[in-house]
C-alpha positions in Angstrom: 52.9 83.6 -170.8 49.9 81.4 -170.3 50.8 78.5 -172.3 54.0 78.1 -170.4 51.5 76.6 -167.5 49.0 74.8 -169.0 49.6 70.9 -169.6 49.2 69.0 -173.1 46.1 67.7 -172.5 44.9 72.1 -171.2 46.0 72.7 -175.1 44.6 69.4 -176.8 41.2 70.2 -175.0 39.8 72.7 -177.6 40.6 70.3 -180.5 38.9 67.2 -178.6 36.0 69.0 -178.3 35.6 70.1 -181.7 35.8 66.3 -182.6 33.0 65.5 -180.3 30.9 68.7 -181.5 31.3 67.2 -185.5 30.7 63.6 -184.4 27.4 64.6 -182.9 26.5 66.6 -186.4 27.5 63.4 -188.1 25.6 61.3 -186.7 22.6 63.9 -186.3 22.4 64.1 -190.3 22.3 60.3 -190.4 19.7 59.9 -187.5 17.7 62.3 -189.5 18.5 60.9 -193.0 17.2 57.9 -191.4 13.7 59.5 -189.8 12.6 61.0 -192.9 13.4 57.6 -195.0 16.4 59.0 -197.3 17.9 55.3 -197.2 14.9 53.3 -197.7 14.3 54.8 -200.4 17.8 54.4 -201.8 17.4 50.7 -201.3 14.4 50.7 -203.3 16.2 52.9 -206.1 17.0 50.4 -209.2 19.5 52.9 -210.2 22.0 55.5 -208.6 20.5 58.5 -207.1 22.0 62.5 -207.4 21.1 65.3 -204.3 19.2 66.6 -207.7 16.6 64.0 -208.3 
């Protein structure tokens, strides 16, 4: 069997890497929240704000 050769860190790499690919999205929707002014104008907001307004 494969798995029988390949280390710990072989095994863990698929799992690292999905980490890294869903910190990137993260911080893509917040670069972009940022660029089109989303928080701006939730600081201006007197009151709370739904994803429906």
């Amino acid at each position: 069997m494969m798995s029988e050769h390949l280390s710990q860190s072989e095994l863990d790499y698929p799992f690292r890497l999905l980490e890294y690919i869903n910190g990137f999205r993260v911080s893509k929707v917040i670069f972009s929240a940022s660029e089109l002014g989303v928080f701006d104008l939730l600081l201006r907001s007197q009151e709370a704000l739904s994803a429906q307004r």
